[in-house]
LUMPA-14384 format. One record per atom (N, C-alpha, C): residue in one letter; chain; atom name; x, y, z. Coordinates in Angstrom, 1 decimal. Example, Ala and Ser with C-alpha at 12.3 -4.5 7.8 and 13.67 -1.06 7.14 Angstrom:
2
[site 'A','A','N',[13.2,-5.7,7.8]] [site 'A','A','CA',[12.3,-4.5,7.8]] [site 'A','A','C',[13.2,-3.3,7.8]] [site 'S','A','N',[12.8,-2.2,7.1]] [site 'S','A','CA',[13.7,-1.1,7.1]] [site 'S','A','C',[12.9,0.0,7.9]] 
***
This chain:
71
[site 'X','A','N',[5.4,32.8,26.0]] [site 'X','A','CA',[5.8,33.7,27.1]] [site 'X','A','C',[4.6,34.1,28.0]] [site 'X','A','N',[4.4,33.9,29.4]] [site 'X','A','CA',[3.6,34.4,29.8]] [site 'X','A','C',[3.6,35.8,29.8]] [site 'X','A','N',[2.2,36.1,29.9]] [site 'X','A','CA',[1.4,37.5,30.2]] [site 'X','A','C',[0.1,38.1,31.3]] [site 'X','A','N',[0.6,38.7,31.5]] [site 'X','A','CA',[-0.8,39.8,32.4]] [site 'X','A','C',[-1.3,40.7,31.6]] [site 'X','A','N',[-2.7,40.7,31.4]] [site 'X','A','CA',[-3.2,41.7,31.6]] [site 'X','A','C',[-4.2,42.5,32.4]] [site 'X','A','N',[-4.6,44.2,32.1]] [site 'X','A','CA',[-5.6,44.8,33.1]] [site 'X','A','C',[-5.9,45.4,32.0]] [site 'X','A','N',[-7.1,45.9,32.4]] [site 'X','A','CA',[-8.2,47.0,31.8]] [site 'X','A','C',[-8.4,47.9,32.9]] [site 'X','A','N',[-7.9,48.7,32.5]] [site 'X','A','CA',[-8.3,50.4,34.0]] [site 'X','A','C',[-9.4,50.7,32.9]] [site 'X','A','N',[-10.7,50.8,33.7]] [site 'X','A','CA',[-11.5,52.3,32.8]] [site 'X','A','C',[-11.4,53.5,33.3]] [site 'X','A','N',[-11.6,54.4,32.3]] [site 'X','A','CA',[-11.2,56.0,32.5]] [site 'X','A','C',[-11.3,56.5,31.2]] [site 'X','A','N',[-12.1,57.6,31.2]] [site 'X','A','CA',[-12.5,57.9,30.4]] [site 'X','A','C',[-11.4,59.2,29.6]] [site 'X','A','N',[-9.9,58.7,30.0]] [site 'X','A','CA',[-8.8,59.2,30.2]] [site 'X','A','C',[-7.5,58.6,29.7]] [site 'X','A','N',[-8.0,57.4,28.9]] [site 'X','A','CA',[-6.9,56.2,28.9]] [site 'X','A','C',[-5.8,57.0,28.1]] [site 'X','A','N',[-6.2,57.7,26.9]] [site 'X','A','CA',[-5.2,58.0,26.1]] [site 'X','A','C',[-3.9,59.3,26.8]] [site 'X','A','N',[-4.4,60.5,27.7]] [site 'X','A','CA',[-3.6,60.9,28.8]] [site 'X','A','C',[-3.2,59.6,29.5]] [site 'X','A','N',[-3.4,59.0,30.2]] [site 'X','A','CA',[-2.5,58.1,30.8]] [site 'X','A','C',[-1.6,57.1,29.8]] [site 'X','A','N',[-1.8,56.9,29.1]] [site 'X','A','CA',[-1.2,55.8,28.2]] [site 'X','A','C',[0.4,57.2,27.8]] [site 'X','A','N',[-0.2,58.2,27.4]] [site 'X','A','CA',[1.2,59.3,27.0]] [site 'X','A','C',[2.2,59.3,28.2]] [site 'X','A','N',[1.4,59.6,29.7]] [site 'X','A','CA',[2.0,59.8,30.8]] [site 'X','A','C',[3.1,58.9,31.2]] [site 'X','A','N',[2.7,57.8,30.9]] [site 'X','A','CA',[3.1,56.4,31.5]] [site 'X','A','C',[4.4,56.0,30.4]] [site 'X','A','N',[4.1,56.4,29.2]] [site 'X','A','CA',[5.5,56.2,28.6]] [site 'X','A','C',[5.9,57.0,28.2]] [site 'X','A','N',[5.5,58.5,28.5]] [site 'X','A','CA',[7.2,59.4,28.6]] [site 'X','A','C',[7.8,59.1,29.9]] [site 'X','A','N',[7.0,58.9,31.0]] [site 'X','A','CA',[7.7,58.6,32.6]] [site 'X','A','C',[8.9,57.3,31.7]] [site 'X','A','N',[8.4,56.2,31.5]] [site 'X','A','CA',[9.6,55.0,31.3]] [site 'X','A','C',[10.5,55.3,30.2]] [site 'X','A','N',[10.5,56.1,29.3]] [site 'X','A','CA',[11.2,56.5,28.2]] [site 'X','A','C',[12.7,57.3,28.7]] [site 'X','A','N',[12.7,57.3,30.0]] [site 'X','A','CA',[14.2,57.8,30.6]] [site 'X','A','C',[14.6,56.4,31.0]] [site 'X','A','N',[14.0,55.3,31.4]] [site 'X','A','CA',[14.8,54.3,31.4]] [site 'X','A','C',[14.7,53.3,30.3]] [site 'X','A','N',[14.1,53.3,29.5]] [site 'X','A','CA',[13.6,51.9,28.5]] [site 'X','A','C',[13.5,52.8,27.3]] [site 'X','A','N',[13.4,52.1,25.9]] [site 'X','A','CA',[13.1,51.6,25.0]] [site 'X','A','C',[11.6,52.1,25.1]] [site 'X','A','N',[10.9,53.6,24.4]] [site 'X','A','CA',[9.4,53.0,24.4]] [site 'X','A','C',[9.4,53.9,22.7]] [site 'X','A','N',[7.9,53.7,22.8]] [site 'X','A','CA',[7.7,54.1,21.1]] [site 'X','A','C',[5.9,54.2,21.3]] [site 'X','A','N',[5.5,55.0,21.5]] [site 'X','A','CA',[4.2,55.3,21.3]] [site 'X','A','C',[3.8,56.7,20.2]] [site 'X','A','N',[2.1,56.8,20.6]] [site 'X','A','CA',[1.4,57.3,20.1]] [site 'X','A','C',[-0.2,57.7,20.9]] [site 'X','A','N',[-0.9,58.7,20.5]] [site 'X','A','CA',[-2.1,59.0,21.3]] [site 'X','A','C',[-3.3,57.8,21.7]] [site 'X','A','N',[-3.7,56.5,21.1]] [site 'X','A','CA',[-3.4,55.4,21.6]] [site 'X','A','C',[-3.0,53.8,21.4]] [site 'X','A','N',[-1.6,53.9,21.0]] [site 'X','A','CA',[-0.7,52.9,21.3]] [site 'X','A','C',[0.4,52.5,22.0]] [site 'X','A','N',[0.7,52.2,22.8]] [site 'X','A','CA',[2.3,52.6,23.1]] [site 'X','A','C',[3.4,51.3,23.7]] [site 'X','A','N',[4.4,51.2,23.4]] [site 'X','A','CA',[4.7,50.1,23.7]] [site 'X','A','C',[6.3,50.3,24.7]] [site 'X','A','N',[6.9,49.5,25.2]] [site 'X','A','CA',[7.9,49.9,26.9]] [site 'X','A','C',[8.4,48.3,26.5]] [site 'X','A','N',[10.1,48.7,25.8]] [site 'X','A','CA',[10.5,47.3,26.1]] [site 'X','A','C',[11.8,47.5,27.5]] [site 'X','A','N',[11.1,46.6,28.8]] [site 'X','A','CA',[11.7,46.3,29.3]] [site 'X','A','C',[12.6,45.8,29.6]] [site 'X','A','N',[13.9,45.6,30.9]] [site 'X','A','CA',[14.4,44.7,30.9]] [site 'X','A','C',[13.7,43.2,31.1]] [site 'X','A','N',[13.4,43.1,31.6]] [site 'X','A','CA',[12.6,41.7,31.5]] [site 'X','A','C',[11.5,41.2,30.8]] [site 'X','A','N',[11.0,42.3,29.9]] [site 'X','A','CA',[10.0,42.1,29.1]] [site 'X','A','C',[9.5,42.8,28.2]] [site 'X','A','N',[7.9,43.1,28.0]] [site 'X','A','CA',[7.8,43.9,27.1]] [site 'X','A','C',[5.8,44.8,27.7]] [site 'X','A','N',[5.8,45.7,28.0]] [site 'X','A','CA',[4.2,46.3,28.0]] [site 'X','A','C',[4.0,46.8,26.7]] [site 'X','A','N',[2.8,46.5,26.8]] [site 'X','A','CA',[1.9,47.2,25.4]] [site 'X','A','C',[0.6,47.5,26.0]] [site 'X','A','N',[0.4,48.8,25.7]] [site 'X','A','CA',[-0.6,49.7,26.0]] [site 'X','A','C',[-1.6,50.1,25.1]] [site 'X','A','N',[-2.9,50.0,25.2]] [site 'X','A','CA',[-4.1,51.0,23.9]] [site 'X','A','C',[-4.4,51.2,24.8]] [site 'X','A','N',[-5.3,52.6,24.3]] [site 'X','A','CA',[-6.1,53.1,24.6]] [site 'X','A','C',[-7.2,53.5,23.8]] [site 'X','A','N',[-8.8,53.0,24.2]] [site 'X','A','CA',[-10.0,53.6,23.7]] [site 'X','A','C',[-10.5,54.8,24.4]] [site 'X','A','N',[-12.0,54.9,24.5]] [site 'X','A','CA',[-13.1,56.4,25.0]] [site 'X','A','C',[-13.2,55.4,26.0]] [site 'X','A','N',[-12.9,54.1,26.7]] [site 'X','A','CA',[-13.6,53.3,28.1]] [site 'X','A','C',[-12.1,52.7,28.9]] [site 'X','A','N',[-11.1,52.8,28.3]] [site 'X','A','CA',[-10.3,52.1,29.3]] [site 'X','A','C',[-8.7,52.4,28.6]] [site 'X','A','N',[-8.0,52.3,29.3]] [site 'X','A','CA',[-6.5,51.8,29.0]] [site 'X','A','C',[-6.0,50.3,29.2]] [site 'X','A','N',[-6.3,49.8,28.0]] [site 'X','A','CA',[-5.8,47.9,28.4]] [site 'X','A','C',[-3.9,47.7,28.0]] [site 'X','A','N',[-3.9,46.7,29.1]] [site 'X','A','CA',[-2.5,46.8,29.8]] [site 'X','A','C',[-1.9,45.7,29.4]] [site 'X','A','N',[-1.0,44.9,28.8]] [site 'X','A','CA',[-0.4,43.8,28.5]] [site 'X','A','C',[0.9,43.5,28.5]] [site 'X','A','N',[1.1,42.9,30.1]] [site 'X','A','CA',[2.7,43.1,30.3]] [site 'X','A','C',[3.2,40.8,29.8]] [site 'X','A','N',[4.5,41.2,29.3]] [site 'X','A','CA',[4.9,39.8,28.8]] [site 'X','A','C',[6.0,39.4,29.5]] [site 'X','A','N',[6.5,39.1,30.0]] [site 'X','A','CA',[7.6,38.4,30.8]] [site 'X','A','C',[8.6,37.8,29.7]] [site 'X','A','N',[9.7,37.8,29.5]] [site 'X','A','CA',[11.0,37.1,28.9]] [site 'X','A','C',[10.8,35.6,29.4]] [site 'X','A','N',[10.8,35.5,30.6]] [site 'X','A','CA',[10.7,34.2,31.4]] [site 'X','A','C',[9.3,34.0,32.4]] [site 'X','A','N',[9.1,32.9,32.5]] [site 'X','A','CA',[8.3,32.7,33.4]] [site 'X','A','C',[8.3,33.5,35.1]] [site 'X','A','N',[9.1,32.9,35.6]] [site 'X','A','CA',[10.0,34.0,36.8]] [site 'X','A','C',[9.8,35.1,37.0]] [site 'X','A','N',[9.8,35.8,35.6]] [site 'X','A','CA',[9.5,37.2,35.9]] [site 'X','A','C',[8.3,38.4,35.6]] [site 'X','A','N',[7.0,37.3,35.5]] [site 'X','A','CA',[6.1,38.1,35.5]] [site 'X','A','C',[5.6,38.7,36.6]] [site 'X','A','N',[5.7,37.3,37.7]] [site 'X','A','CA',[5.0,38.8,39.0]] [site 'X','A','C',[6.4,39.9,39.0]] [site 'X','A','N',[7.2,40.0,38.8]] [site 'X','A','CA',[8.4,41.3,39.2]] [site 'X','A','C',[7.7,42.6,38.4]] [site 'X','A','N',[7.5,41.8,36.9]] [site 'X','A','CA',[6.8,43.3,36.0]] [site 'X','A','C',[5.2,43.9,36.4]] [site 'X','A','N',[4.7,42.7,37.0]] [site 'X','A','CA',[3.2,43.2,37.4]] [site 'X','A','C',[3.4,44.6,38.3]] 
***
């Protein structure tokens, strides 16, 4: 399945990693923690950690087709 990923640094990752999936948890499927968190999309799936340097981002597409849509 393809995938994207990103690395944001910020010395902040684990506030944003929370932010980011209670925002999607009104529409999707998510299931986290202070730093793990995961968002199953319709077309795919993000997985989120967070360290003390970054929030790393790993979005997977169902299909090929639809990875630039989830980027």
């Amino acid at each position: 399945m393809p995938t994207s990923h990103v690395d944001v640094v910020t010395e902040h990752a684990s506030r944003y990693l929370q932010q980011l999936c209670k925002h999607w948890a009104h529409k999707f499927p998510v299931e986290f923690d202070p730093n793990h968190g995961t968002i199953d999309l319709s077309l795919g799936r993000t997985v989120l950690d967070a360290d003390a340097a970054a929030l790393h981002i790993a979005v997977t597409a169902d299909e090929a087709g639809s990875l630039e849509r989830l980027e």
